[in-house]
Structures are given as structure tokens and as C-alpha cells.
VOMAR-893519 format. One record per residue (C-alpha): residue in three letters; z, y negated, x negated. Coordinates in steps of 0.05 Angstrom, whole numbers, plus 5000, padded with zeros to 4 digits. Layout:
BEGIN
ALAZYX ...
END
This chain:
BEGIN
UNK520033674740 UNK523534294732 UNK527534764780 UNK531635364792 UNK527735924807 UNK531436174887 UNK535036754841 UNK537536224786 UNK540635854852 UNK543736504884 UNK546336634815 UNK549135874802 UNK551435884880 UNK556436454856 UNK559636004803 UNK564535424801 UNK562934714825 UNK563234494745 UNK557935004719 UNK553834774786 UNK554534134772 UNK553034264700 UNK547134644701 UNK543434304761 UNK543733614713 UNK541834034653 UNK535434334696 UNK533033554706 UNK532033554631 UNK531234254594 UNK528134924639 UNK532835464642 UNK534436104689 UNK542036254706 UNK540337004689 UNK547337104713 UNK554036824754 UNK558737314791 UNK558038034762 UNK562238624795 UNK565639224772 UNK560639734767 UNK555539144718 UNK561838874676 UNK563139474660 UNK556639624639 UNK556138974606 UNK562739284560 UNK559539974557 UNK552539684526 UNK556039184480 UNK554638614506 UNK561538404532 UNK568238534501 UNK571838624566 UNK571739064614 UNK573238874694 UNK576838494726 UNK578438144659 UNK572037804651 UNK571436994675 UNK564937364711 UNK569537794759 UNK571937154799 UNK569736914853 UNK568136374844 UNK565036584780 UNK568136144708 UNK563336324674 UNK554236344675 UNK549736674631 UNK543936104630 UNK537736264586 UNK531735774561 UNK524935884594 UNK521136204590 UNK526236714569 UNK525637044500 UNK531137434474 UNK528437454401 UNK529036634394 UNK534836584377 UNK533335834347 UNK532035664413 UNK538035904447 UNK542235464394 UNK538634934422 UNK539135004488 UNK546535074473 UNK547134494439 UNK543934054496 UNK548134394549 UNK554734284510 UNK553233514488 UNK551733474566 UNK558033734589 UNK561733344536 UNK558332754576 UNK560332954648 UNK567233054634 UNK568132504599 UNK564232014661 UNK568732424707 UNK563732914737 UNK566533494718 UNK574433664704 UNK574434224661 UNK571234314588 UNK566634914576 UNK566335384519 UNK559435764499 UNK559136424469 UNK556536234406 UNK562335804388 UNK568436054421 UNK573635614395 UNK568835034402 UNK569134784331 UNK562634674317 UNK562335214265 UNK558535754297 UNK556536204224 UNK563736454222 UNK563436774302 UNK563237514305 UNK561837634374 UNK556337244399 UNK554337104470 UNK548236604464 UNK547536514544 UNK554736454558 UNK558335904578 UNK564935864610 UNK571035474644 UNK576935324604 UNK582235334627 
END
């Protein structure tokens, strides 16, 4: 069976009690690390700086506490597979699709490969392939 690694649960312990609840029934099925939850000025801002987040602190759903938002990659993690990660994706959404609609969870979640959440993912033009988020 598989499990968080102790730095995948600090990370997921950082986030809120949907993505937790989320992710820890996602683990029972499909491997994963939460490579992050919580992120602070000094890394969101970095995150901005290298690209690989349009906003810079506190505007992020990463500068809460508790954090909206996770970055959760496949494992073994390999940034190259991109196939993969649109998997992945696809099995966390369709699962938080189900636990919101059994009650488990009360808010939906958005993933950074589909930001408006309409299935149509070739027309995105910034793409976050481990991010999903809280909306709200």
C-alpha cells in the first residue's frame, strides 16, 4: 500500500482539511509526494522570479495558512513526463469530483493545467502540472 513519505505529511499538514482529505484518499490508490503546501515570502517569490508562478507573495493560495493550495507530484517524480502528470491529474480531479459530491469535502478544486476547469486543457497558457487548489 502506498504512503506519504514524513515530508509529503509535513507538507499536506500545512494545507486545508479538503486537500488533506483529498490527497490522503488519493495516496490509497495512485503514489504521489506533496512536493509542496505552505510556501513563504522569501520561496513565492522565488517561485515568481524563476517562472514558475505568476504571483508574487502574499497573493498566492500558497501564502495562507492554512495553505489553498498543494503542489502533489506522481512517484517516483519525473519532471520530463508530462503524460504522466495529466494522469495523475485526471485521477485526482475525478476523485475530488467524487468527495464533494458524497459530502467529504465542501469546496471544489482547480488544477493548474486546467484553470477554468473545462476540460479543455490545449488552450491553457500557463501551466502548473502539480497544482491544485481551493476555490473559492
Amino acid at each position: 500500500m502506498n504512503k506519504f513519505s514524513e515530508r509529503s505529511k509535513t507538507n499536506l499538514a500545512q494545507c486545508h482539511n479538503d486537500l488533506k482529505v483529498l490527497f490522503n484518499e488519493v495516496i490509497r490508490h495512485f503514489d504521489c509526494s506533496v512536493i509542496c503546501g505552505f510556501r513563504g515570502e522569501k520561496e513565492q517569490n522565488e517561485a515568481f522570479k524563476d517562472g514558475k508562478s505568476k504571483l508574487k507573495y502574499p497573493q498566492s493560495k500558497h501564502n495562507q495558512i492554512p495553505s489553498l493550495a498543494v503542489d502533489v507530484m506522481p512517484y517516483p517524480i519525473n519532471w520530463e513526463d508530462r503524460e504522466r502528470m495529466y494522469f495523475f491529474a485526471g485521477f485526482v480531479m475525478a476523485t475530488a469530483r467524487h468527495l464533494k459530491a458524497i459530502g467529504w469535502i465542501e469546496n471544489e478544486i482547480r488544477w493548474g493545467g486546467d484553470w477554468n476547469n473545462d476540460t479543455d486543457v490545449r488552450k491553457e497558457t500557463f501551466i502548473d502540472l502539480p497544482h491544485f487548489e481551493i476555490v473559492i
